[in-house]
C-alpha positions as CSV (number, residue, x, y, z in Angstrom):
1,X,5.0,2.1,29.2
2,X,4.2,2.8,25.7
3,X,3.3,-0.3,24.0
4,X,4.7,1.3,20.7
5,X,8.1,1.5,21.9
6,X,8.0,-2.6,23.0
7,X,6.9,-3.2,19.4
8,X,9.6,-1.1,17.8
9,X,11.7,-3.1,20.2
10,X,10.5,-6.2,19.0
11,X,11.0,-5.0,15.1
12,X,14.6,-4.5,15.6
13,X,15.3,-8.0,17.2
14,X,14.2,-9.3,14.3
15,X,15.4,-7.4,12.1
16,X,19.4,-7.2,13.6
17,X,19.8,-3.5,13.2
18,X,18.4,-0.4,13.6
19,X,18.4,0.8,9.9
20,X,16.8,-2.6,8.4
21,X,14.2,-2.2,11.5
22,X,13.3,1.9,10.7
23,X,12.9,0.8,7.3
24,X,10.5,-2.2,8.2
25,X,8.2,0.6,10.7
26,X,8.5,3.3,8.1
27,X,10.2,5.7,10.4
28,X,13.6,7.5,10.7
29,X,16.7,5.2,12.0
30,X,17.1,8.8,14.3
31,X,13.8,8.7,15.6
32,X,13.9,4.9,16.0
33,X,17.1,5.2,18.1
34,X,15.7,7.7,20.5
35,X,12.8,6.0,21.0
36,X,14.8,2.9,22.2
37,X,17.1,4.6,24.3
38,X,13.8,5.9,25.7
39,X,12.4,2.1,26.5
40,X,15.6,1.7,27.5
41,X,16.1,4.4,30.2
42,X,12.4,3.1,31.8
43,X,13.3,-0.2,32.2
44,X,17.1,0.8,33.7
45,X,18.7,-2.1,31.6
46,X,20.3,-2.3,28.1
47,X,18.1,-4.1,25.7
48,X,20.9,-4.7,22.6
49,X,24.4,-4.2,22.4
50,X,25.4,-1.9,19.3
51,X,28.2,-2.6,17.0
52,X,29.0,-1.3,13.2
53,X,27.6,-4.6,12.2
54,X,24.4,-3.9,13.9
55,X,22.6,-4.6,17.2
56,X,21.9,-8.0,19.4
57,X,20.3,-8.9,22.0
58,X,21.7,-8.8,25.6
59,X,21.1,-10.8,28.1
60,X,18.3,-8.9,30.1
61,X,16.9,-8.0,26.4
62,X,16.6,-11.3,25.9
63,X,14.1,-12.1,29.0
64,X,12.3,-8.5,28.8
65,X,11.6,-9.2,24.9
66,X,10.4,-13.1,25.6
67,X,7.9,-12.0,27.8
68,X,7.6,-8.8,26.2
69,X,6.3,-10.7,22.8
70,X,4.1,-12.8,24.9
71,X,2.0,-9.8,26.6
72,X,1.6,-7.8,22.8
73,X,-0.1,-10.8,21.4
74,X,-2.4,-11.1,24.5
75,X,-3.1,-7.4,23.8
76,X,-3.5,-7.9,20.6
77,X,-6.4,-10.8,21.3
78,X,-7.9,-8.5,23.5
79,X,-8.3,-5.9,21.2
80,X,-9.5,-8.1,18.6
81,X,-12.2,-9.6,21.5
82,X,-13.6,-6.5,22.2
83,X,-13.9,-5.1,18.3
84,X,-15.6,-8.4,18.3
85,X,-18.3,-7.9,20.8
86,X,-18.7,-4.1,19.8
87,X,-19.7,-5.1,16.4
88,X,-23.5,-6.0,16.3
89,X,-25.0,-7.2,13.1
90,X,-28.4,-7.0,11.9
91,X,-30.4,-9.7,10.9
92,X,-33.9,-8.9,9.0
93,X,-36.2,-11.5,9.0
94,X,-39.6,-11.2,6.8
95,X,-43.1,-11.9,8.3
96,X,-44.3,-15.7,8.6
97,X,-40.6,-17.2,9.3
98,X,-40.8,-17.1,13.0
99,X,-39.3,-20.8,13.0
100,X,-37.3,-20.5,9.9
101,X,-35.0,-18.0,11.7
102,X,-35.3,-20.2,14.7
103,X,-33.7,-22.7,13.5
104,X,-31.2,-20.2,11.9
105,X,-30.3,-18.9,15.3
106,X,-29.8,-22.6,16.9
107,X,-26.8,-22.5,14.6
108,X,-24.7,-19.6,16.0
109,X,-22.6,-19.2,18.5
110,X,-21.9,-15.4,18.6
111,X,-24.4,-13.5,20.6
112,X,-24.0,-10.0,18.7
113,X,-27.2,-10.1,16.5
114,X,-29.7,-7.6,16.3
115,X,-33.0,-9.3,14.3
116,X,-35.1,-7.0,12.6
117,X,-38.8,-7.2,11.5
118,X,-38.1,-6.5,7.8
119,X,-40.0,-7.3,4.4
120,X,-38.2,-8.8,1.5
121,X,-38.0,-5.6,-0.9
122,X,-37.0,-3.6,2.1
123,X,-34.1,-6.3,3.3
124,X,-32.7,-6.2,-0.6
125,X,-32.4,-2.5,-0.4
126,X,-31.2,-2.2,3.1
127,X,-28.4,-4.8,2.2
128,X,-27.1,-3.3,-0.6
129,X,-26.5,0.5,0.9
130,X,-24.6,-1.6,4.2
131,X,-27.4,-0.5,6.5
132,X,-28.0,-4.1,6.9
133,X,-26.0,-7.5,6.9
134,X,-28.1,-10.0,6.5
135,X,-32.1,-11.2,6.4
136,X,-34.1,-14.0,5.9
137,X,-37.1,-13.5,3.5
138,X,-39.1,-14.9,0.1
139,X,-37.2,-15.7,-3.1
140,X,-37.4,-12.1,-4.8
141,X,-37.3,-11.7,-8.7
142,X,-33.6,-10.5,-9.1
143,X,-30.8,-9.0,-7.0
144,X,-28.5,-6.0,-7.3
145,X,-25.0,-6.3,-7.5
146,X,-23.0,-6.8,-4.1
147,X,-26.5,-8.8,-2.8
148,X,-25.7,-12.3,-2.6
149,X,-28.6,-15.1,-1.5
150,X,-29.1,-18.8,-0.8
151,X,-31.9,-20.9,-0.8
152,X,-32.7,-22.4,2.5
153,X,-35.6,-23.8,2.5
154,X,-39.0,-24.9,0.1
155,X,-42.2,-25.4,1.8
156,X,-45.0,-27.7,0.0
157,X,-48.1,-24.7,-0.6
158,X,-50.9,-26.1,0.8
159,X,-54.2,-24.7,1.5
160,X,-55.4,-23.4,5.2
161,X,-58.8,-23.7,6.4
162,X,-61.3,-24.3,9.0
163,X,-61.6,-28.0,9.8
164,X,-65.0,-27.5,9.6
165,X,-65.1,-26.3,6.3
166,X,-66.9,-28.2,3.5
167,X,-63.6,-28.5,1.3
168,X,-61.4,-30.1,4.5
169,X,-63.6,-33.2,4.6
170,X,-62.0,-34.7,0.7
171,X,-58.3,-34.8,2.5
172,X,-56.9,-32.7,-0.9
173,X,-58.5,-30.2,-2.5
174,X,-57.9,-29.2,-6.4
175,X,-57.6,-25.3,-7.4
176,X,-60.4,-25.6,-9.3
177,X,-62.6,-25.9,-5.6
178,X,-60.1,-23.3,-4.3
179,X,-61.0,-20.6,-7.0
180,X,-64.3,-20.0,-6.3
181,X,-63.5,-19.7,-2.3
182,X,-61.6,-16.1,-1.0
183,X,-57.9,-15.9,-0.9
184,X,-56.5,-14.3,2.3
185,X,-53.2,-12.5,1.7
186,X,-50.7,-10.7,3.8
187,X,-50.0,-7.5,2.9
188,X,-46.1,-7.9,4.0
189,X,-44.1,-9.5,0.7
190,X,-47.7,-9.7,-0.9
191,X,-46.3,-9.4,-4.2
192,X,-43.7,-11.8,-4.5
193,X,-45.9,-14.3,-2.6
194,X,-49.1,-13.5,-4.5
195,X,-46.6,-14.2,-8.2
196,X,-45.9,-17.6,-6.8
197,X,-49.1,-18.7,-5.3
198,X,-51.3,-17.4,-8.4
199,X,-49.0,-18.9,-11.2
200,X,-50.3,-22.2,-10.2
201,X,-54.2,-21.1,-10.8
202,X,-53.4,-19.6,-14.0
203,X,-51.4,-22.7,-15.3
204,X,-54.8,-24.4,-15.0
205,X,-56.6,-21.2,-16.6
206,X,-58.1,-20.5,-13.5
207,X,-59.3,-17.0,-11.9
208,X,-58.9,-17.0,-8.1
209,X,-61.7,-15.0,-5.9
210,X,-59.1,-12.2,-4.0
211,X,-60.1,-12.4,-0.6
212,X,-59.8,-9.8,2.2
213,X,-55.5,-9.1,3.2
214,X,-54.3,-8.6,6.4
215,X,-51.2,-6.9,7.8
216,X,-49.2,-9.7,8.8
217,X,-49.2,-13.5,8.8
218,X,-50.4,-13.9,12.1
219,X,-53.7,-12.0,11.3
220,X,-54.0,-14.0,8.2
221,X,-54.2,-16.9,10.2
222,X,-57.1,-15.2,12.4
223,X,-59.1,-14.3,9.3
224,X,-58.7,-17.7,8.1
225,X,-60.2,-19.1,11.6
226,X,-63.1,-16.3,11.6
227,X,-64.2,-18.1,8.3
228,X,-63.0,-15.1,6.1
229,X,-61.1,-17.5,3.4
230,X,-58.6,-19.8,3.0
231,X,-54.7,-19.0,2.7
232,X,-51.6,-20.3,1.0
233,X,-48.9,-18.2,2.3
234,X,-49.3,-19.7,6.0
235,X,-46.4,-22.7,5.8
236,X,-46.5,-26.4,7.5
237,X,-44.4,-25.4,10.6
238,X,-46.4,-22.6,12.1
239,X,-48.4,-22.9,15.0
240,X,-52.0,-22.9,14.0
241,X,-55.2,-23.2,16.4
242,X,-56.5,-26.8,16.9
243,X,-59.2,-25.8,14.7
244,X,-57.5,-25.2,11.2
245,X,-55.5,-27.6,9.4
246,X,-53.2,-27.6,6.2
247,X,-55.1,-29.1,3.2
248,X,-52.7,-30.4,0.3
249,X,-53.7,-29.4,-2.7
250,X,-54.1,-31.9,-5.8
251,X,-52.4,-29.7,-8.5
252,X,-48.8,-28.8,-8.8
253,X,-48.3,-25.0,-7.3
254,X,-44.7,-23.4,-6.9
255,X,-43.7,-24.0,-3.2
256,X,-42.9,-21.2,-1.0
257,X,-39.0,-20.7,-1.1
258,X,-37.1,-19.1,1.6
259,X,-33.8,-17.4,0.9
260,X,-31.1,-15.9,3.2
261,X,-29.7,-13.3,1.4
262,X,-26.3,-11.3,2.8
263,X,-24.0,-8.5,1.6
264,X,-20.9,-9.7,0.0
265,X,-18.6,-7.4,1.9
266,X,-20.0,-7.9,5.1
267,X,-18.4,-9.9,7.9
268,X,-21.1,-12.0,8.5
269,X,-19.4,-15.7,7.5
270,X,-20.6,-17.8,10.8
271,X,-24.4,-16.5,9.4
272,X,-23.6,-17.7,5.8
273,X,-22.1,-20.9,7.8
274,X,-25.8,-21.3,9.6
275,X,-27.6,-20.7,6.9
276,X,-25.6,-23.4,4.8
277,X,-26.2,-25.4,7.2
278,X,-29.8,-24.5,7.6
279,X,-30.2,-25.2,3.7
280,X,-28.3,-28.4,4.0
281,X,-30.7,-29.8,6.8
282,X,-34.0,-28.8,4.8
């Protein structure tokens, strides 16, 4: 049976006649007619009675349409259901968040996520053009147009370095100390976390010593141990070997800010729900 015709069927009960019906589906009263004569001759039973004042419902109409209505809406969910689960979004997620998005993902309910390994720049650019929903990265300078983000999350910089290492022993160390010792950067959103991080030396007309960069955040945190330098982009919240530990510094620095930034038109609202709530719960 075509569902079609059951819908056309259901258009006309409401409407009360064939011409008011046509008009509501967009098609002919002709072609509407034949097509219920059609729906008609496969069930074996009149549906309406016709008169010059229109059409009603007859009896055996009125049972096949009441459970008629009932079976189009379950289609109707269904279909909905499955362009549901066929739709996948895609999540990018800069290096060093690994428990920011954690906590992101704690929040939803829908399974159909794809997370992507993706720096800041790239996620901005990737959102705009529709290639990709959503991402969770570092705050950037400015956004296009259709780019919407929210802050989720500031983390306190502090210094990371060896236990054992001269500067560790005072329990805070001042950027002055820091300045003349190596910074370790990552090379993934080194830009826009090298802006942030340095504003604070040269507030205090300080130089810092650049240090040796590494490819990702994790590595930074292997440098660090090897006694290459110290590092600022590593946030409280990341696992770190027994051995290092997060020094706070005495001056005032920027902290690191996390945003989740989304396209507008994207269907994405239980992420911007998470992320809310993610922003909400610090």
């Amino acid at each position: 049976m075509d569902l079609r015709y059951v819908r056309y069927a259901l258009a006309i009960a409401r409407a009360g006649s064939l011409r008011r019906a046509a008009t509501a589906l967009h098609i002919s009263q002709p072609t509407l007619s034949e097509q219920l004569r059609a729906l008609e001759k496969e069930i074996g039973v009149e549906l309406f009675s016709r008169s010059p004042s229109g059409v009603r419902l007859t009896e055996a109409g009125e049972a096949f349409l009441a459970q008629a209505t009932v079976a189009v809406d379950a289609f109707e969910r269904a279909v909905t259901a499955a362009r549901s689960k066929g739709h996948v979004a895609r999540l990018g997620v800069a290096d060093g968040l690994t428990d920011v998005v954690a906590r992101l993902l704690s929040q939803l309910h829908n399974g159909n996520l794809r997370v992507a390994p993706m720096g800041t720049a790239e996620q901005i650019v990737s959102i705009a053009d529709g290639a990709l929903q959503a991402g969770l990265g570092y705050a950037p300078g400015s956004m296009p147009r259709g780019v919407a983000r929210m802050l989720v999350h500031r983390f306190p910089v502090h210094a990371l370095m060896p236990c054992a290492h001269p500067l560790a022993a005072a329990g805070a160390v001042s950027l002055a100390d820091l300045a003349s010792e190596p910074l370790v950067m990552p090379e993934s959103d080194a830009v826009a976390g090298a802006r942030r991080f340095l504003e604070g030396f040269v507030r205090h007309h300080l130089h810092p010593r650049l240090g040796p960069s590494a490819a990702t955040h994790d590595l930074v945190i292997d440098m660090v141990e090897s006694g290459a330098g110290y590092a600022l982009c590593v946030h409280e919240g990341t696992k770190i070997p027994d051995t290092l530990a997060f020094i706070p510094i005495k001056e005032d620095v920027p902290p690191l800010e996390v945003v989740f930034l989304w396209n507008r038109q994207a269907d994405v609202q239980e992420l911007v729900s998470a992320a809310r709530h993610l922003a909400r719960s610090g």
